[in-house]
N, C-alpha and C positions, 0 to 999 in steps of 0.2 A: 504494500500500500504506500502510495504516493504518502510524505512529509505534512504538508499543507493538508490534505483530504483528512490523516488522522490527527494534527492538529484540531480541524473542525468537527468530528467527530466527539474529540477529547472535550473539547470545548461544549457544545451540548449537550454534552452526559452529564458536566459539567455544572450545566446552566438547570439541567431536571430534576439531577438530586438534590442541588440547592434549592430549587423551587420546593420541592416534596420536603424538605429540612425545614423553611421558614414560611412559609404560606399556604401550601395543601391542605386541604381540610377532608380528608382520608382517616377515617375515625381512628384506625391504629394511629397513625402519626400525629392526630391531632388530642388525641388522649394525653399521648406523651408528651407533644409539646406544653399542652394546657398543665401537665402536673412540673417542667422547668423551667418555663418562661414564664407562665403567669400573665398578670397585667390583662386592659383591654381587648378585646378583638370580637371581631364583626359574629352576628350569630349565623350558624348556618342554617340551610334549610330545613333539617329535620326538627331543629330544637325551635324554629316560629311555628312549625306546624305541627307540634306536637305540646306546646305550653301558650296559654292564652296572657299575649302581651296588650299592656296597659298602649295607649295612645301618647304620644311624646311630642312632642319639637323639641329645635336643637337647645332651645333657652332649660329645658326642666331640668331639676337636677336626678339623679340614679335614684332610681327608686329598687325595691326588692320585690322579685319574683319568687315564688315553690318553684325550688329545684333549679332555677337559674342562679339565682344570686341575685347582685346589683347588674339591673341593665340602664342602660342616657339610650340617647339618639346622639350621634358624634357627624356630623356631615352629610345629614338625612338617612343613619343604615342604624340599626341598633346595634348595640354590643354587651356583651355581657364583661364582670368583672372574674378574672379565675384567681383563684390565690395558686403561686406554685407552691411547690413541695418547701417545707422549710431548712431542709439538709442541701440544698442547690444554691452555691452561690451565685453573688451576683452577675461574677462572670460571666459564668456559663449560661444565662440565662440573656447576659447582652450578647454573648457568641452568638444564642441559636436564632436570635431574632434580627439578628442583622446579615443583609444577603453578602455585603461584601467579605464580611468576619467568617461566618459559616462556607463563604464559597473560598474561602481561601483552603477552609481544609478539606474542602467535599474533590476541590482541585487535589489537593496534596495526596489524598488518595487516588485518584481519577491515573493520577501520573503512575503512582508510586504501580498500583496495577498493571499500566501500559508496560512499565519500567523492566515489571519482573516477569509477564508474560512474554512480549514481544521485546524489549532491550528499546533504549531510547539512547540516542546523543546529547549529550548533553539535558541529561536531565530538571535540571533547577530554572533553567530558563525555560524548558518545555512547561515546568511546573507557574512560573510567574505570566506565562500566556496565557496558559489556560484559565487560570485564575482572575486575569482582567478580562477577558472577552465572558466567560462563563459568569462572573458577578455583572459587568456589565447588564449584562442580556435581562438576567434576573433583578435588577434593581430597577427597572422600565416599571414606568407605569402597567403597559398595555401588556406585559406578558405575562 
């Protein structure tokens, strides 16, 4: 395989496993992520059609739901509040929520994979491409 071709490759496995790490809502990953990130985030579709939400605009403050917690309205979409786990620091919980942080290591595997299956030149530089182009992509709004 052509140089380029698996760069671009590397690059959007890259950009999906990050994606699947900080904003998929794939109830295995979003279990997890909810018990070590925590904080705000948007409801998905199972939990408005399965728990009867109050009416909001963006001005009200959180109110409490059974079984959700505290949900606002943040930018006309509701969100509910999770607490994470209390043994996760903080770190790790700015790691997993940030595409660039997270796609730095989702790259570092990505590589380190290509590396030891098929061999790479110059590895660290394969790894710092992938890691810009693959965060890039994922830090888009529209992706």
């Amino acid at each position: 395989m052509d140089m380029w071709l698996l760069l671009i490759v590397m690059a959007l496995a890259t950009y999906r496993l990050t994606r699947l790490v900080v904003a998929d809502t794939f109830p295995p990953v979003l279990w997890l992520r909810d018990r070590l990130v925590g904080g705000w985030r948007e409801l998905t579709l199972p939990e408005m059609e399965k728990n009867p939400l109050p009416v909001l605009d963006d001005h009200d403050p959180a109110v409490d739901v059974a079984r959700l917690g505290s949900v606002t309205m943040i930018d006309g979409r509701m969100h509910r509040y999770v607490n994470r786990q209390r043994w996760v620091p903080f770190w790790l919980a700015e790691l997993l929520s940030c595409p660039w942080c997270a796609g730095g290591w989702v790259a570092l595997a990505v590589t380190a994979g290509v590396w030891a299956v098929a061999g790479l030149a110059m590895p660290v530089l394969v790894w710092l491409a992938v890691w810009a182009v693959g965060a890039l992509i994922s830090a888009q709004e529209w992706a």
